[in-house]
Backbone bond lengths (Angstrom), bond angles and torsions (degrees), N, CA, C in turn:
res aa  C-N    CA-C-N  psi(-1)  N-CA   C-N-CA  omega(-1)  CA-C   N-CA-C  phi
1 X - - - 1.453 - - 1.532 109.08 -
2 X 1.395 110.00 147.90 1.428 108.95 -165.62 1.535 124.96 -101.80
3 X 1.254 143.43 88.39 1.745 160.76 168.22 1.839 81.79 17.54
4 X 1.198 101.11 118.59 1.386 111.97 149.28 1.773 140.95 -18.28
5 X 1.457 82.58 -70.56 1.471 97.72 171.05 1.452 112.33 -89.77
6 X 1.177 125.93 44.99 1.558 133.18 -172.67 2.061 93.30 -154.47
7 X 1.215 131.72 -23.30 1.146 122.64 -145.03 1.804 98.86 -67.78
8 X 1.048 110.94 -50.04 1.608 101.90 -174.02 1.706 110.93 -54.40
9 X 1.003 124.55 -59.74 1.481 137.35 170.15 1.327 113.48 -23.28
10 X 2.058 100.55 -70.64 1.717 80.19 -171.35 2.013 94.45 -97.33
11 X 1.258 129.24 9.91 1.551 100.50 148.08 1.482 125.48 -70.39
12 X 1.657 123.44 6.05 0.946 134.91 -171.32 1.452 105.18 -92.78
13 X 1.172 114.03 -46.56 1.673 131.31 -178.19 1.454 114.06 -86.14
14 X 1.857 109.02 -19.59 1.713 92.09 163.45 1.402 101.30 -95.62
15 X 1.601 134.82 0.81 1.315 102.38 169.79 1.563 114.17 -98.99
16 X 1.603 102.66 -8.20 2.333 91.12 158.06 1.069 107.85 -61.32
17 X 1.354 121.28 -30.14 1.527 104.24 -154.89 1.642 116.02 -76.44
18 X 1.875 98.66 -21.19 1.324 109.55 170.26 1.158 132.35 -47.15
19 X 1.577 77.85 -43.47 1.767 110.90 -159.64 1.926 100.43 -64.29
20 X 1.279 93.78 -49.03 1.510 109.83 179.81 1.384 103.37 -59.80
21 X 1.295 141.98 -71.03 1.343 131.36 175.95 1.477 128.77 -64.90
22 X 1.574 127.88 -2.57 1.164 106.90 162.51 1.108 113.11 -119.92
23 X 1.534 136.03 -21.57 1.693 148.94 -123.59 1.408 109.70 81.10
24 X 1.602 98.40 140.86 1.724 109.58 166.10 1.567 102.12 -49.78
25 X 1.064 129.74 -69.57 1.579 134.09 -162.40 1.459 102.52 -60.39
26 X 1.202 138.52 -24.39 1.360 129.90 160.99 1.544 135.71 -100.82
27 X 1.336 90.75 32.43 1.629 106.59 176.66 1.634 98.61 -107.70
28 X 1.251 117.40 136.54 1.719 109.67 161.60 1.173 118.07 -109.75
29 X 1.245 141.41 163.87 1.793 141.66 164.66 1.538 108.87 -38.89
30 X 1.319 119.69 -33.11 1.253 111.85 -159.40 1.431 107.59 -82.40
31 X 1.385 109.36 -36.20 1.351 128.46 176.82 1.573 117.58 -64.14
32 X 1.271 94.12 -24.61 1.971 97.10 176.79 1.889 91.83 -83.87
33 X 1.115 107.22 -75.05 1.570 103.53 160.03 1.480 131.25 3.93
34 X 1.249 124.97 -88.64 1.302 131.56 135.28 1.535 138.48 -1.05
35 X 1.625 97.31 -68.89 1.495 115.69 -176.16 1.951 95.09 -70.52
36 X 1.278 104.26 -22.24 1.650 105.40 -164.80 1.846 99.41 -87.92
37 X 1.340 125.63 -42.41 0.831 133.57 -167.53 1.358 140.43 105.21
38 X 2.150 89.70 -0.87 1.256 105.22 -168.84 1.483 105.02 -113.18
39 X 1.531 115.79 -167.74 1.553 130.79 -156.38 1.854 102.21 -99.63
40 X 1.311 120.00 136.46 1.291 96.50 169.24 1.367 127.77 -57.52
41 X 1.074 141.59 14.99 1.537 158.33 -157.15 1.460 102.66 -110.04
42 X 1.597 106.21 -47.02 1.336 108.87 159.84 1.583 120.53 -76.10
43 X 0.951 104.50 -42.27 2.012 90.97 173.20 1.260 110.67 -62.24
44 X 1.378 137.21 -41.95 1.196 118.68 166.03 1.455 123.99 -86.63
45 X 1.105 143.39 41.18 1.364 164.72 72.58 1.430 104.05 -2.87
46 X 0.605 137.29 -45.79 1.781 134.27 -158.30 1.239 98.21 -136.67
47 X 1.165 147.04 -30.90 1.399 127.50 -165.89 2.080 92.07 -148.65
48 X 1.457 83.94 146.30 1.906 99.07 170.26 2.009 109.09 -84.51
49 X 1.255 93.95 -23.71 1.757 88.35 -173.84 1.722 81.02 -177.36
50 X 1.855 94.73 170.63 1.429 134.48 -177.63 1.933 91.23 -63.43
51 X 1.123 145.55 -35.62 1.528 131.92 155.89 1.665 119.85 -59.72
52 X 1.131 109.61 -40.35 1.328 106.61 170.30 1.523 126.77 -40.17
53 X 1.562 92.45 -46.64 1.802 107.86 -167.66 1.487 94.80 -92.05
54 X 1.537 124.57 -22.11 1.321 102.16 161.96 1.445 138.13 -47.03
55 X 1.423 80.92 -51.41 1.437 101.79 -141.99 2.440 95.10 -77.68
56 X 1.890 89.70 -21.03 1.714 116.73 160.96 1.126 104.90 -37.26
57 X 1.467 119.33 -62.79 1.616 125.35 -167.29 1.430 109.88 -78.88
58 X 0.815 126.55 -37.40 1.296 129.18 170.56 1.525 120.75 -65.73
59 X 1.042 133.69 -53.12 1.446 128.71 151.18 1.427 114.93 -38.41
60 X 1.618 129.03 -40.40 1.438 131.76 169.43 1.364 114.17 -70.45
61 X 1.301 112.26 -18.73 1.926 113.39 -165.01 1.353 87.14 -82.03
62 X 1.505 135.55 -63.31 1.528 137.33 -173.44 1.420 102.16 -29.33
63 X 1.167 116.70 -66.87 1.857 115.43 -143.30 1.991 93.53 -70.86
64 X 1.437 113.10 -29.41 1.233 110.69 175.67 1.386 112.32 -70.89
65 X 1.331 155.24 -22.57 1.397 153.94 176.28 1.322 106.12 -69.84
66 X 1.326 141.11 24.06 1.420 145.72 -161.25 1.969 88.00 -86.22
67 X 0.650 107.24 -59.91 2.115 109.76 -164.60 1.813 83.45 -55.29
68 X 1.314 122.24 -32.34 1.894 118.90 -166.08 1.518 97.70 -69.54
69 X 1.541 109.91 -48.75 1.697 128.83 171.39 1.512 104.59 -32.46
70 X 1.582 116.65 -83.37 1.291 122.77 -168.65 1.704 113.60 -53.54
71 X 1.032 115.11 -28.66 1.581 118.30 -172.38 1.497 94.64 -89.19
72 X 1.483 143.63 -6.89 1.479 141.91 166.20 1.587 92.53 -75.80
73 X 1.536 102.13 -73.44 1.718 103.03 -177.76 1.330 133.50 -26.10
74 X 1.538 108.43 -44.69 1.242 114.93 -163.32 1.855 105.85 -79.02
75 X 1.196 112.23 -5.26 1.379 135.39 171.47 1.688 97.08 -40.72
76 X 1.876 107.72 144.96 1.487 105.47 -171.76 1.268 108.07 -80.53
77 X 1.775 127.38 -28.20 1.645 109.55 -176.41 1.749 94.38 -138.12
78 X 1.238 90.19 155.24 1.581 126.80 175.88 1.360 107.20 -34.79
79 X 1.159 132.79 -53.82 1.585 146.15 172.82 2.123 112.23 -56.75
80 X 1.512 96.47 -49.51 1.363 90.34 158.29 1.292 132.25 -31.93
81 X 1.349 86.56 -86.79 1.320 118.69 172.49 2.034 127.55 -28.73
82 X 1.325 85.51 -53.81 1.469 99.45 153.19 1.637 132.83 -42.12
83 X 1.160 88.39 -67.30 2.158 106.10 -175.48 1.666 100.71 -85.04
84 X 1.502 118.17 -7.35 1.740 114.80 162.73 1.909 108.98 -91.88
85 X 1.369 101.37 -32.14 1.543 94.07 165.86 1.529 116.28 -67.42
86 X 2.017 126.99 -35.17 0.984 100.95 -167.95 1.588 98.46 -93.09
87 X 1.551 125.30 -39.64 1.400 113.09 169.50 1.706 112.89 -19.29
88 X 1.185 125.54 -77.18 1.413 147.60 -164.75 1.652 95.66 -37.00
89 X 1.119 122.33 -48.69 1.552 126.22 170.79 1.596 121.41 -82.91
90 X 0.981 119.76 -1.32 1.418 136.43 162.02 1.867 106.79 -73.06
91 X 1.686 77.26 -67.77 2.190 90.47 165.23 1.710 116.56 -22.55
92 X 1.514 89.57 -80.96 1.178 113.24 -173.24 2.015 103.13 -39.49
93 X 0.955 106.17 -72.41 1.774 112.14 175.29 1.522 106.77 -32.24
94 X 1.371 130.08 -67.09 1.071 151.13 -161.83 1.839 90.49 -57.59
95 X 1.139 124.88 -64.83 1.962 139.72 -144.14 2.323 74.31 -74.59
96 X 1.169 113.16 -44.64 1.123 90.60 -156.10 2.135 106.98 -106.40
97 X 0.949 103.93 35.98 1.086 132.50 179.33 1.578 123.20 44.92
98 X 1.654 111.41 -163.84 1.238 106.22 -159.76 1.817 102.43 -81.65
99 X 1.288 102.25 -28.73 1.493 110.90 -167.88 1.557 117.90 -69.22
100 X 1.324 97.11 -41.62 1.955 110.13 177.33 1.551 97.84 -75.39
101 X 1.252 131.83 -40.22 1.803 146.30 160.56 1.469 101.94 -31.50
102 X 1.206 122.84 -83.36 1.266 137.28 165.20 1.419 107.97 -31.08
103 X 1.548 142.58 -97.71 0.950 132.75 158.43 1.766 119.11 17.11
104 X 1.125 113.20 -91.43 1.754 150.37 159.71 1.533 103.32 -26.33
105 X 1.276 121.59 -53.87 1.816 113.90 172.83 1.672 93.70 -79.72
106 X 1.438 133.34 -70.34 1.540 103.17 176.29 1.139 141.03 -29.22
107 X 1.261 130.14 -42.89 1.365 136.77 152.54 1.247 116.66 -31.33
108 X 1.552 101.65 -68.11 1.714 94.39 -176.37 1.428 112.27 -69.60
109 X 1.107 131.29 -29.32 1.756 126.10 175.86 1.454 103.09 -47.96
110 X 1.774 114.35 -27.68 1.689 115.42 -163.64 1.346 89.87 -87.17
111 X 1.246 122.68 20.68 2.071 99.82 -164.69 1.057 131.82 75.86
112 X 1.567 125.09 7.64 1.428 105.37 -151.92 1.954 92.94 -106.70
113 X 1.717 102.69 172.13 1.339 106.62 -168.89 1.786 97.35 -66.56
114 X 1.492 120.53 116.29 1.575 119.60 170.54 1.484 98.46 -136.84
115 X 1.299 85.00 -171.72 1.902 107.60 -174.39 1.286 109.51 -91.23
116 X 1.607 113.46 -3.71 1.514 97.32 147.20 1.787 132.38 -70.32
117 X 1.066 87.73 -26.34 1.636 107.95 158.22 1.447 116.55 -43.52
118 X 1.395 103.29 -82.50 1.373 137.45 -167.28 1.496 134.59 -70.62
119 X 1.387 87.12 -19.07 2.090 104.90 -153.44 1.538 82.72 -56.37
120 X 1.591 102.43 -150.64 1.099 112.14 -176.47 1.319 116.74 -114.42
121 X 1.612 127.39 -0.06 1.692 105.71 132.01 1.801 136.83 -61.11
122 X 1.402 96.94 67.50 1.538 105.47 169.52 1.598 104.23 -117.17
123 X 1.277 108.46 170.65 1.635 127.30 -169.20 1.437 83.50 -69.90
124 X 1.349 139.65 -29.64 1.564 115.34 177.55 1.312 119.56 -59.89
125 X 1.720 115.35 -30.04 1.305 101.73 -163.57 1.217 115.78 -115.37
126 X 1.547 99.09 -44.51 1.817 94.40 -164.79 2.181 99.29 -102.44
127 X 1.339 122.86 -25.63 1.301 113.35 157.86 1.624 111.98 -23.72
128 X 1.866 126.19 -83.17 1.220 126.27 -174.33 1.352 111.67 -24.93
129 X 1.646 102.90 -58.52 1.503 109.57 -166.79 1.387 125.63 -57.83
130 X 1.718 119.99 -44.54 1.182 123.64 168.21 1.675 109.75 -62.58
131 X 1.267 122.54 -41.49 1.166 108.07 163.94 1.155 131.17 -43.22
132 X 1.249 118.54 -57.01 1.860 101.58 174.57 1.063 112.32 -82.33
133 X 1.428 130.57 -11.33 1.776 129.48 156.96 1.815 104.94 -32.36
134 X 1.890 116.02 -59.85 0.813 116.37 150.12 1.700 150.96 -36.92
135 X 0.951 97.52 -32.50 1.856 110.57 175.18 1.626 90.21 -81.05
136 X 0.866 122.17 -54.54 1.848 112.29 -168.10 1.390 118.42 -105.50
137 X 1.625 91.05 49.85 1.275 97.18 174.64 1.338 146.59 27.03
138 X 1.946 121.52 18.94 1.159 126.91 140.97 1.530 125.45 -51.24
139 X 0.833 106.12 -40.28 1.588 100.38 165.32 1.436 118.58 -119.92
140 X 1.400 119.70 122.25 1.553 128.96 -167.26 1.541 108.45 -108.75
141 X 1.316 113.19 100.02 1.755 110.36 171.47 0.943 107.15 -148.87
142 X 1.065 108.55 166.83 2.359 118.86 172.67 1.379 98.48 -84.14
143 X 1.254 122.79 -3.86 1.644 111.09 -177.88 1.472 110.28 -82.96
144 X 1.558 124.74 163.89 1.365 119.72 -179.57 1.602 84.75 -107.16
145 X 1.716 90.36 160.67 1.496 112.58 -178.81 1.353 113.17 -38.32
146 X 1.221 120.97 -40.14 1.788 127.49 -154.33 1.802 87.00 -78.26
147 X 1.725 119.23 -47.66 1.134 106.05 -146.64 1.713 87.37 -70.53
148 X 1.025 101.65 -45.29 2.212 107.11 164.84 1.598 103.22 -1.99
149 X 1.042 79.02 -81.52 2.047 105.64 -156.09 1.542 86.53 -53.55
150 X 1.347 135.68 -55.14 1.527 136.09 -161.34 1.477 94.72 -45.10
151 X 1.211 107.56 -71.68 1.631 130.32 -161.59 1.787 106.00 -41.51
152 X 1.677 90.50 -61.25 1.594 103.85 158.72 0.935 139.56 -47.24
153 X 1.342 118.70 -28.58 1.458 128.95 173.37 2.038 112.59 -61.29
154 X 1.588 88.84 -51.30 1.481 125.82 -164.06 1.633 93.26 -62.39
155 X 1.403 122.11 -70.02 1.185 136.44 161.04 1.958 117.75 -7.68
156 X 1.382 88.23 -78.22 1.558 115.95 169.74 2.057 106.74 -41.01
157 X 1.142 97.08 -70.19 1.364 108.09 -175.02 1.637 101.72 -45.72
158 X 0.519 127.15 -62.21 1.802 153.68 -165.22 1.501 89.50 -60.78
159 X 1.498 141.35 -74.02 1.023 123.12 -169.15 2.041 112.75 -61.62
160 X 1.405 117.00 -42.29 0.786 141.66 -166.07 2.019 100.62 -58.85
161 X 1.307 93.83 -47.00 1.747 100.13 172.43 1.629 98.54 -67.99
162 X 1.105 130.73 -75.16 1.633 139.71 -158.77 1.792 90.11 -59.45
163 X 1.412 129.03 -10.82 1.613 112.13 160.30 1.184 98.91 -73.28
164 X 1.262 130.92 -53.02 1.642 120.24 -146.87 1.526 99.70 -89.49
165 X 1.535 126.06 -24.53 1.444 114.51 172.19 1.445 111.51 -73.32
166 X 1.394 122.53 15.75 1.585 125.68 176.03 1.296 92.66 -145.00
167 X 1.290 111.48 65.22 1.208 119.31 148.97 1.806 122.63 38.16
168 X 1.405 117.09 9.45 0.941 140.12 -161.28 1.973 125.55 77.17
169 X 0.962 85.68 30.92 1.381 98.37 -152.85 1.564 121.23 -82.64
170 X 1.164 101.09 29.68 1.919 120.94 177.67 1.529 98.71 -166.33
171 X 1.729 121.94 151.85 1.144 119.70 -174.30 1.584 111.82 -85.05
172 X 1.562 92.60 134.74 1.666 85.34 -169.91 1.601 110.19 -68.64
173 X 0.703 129.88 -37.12 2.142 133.08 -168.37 1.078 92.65 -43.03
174 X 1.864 109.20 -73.45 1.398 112.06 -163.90 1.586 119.02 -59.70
175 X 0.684 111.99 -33.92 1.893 123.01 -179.75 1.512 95.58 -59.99
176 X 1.358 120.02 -42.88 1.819 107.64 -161.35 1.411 88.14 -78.10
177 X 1.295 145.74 -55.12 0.860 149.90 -164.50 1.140 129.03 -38.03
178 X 1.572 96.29 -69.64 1.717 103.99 158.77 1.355 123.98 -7.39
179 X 1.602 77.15 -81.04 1.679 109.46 -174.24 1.596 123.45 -69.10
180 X 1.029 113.59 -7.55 1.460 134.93 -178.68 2.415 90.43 -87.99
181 X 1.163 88.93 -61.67 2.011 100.29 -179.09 1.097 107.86 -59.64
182 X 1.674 123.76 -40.35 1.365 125.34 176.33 1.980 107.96 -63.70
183 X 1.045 109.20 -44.06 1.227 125.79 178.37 1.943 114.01 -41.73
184 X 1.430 101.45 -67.95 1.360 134.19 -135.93 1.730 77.48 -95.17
185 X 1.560 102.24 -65.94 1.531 90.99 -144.51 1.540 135.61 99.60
186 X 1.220 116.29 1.64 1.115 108.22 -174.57 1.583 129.44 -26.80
187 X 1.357 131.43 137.37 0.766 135.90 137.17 1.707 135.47 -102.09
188 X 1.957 78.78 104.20 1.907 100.45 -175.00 1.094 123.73 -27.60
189 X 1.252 109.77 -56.33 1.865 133.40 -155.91 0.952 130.48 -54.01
190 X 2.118 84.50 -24.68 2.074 89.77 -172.39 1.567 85.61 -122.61
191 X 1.634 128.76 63.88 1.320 136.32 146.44 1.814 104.18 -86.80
192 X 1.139 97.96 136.64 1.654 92.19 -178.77 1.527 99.72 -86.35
């Protein structure tokens, strides 16, 4: 039975782990229930449905990647730094597959609080960066940083859906990438 002041958390982590060993779509409440030790009274206590607790862990997985954060930052140029913040969330999609992926973009199509929200295309992180991508002319456009990151965001999402509606069936990194270089344009030369 699971510590009180712990119950949402690790019913959160025995229902990834479900999720991970059978498929999202073949996990039920009762079965997280069960595996948890607790009552459905308690899962819905803490969570409205199997997206809820997704989308739970996922809001908790972000704030923990902070030591992954600083080791992107400490990266020598702005452009790095950039395509290791969005790679790193590509990762993340990829390690936890197409099905919990899937899951995770439904959610957010429903509105709900996710890491499409949150990830790390926000004005905290990757805005700055394309901005001075901009000042040193690695990246050359009439667009301002913010409208950048939008596009990028949009971009991202879009490849990230057309993985999981193909079954995973092209590698996601390389695909964003492409299309991220096709996009952007970088110009290499003037990376310091």
């Amino acid at each position: 039975m699971m510590e009180k002041n712990n119950n949402k958390a690790q019913l959160s982590e025995i229902g990834m782990q479900l999720f991970r060993e059978n498929g999202f779509a073949n996990v039920t409440i009762l079965e997280i229930c069960k595996a948890a030790g607790v009552t459905r009274n308690a899962f819905y206590y803490h969570f409205s449905d199997k997206e809820d607790l997704l989308c739970f862990y996922f809001a908790d997985v972000i704030p923990s990647q902070n030591e992954l954060f600083e080791q992107i930052l400490s990266l020598s140029s702005d452009w790095e730094k950039l395509w290791c913040l969005l790679e790193a969330h590509l990762q993340l999609m990829e390690r936890e597959g197409v099905g919990i992926t899937r899951a995770l973009m439904k959610a957010s199509l429903d509105n709900r609080e996710t890491i499409v929200k949150d990830y790390v295309l926000t004005n905290t992180w990757c805005v700055p960066l394309i901005q001075n991508c901009i000042q040193t002319g690695v990246i050359q456009t009439p667009l301002s940083a913010e409208e950048v990151n939008f596009l990028m965001t949009r971009m991202l999402l879009g490849v990230i859906v057309s993985w999981c509606n193909k079954d995973g069936g092209f590698e996601l990194v390389p695909t964003f990438r492409k299309t991220l270089y096709d996009f952007l344009q970088p110009n290499l030369n003037r990376i310091n």
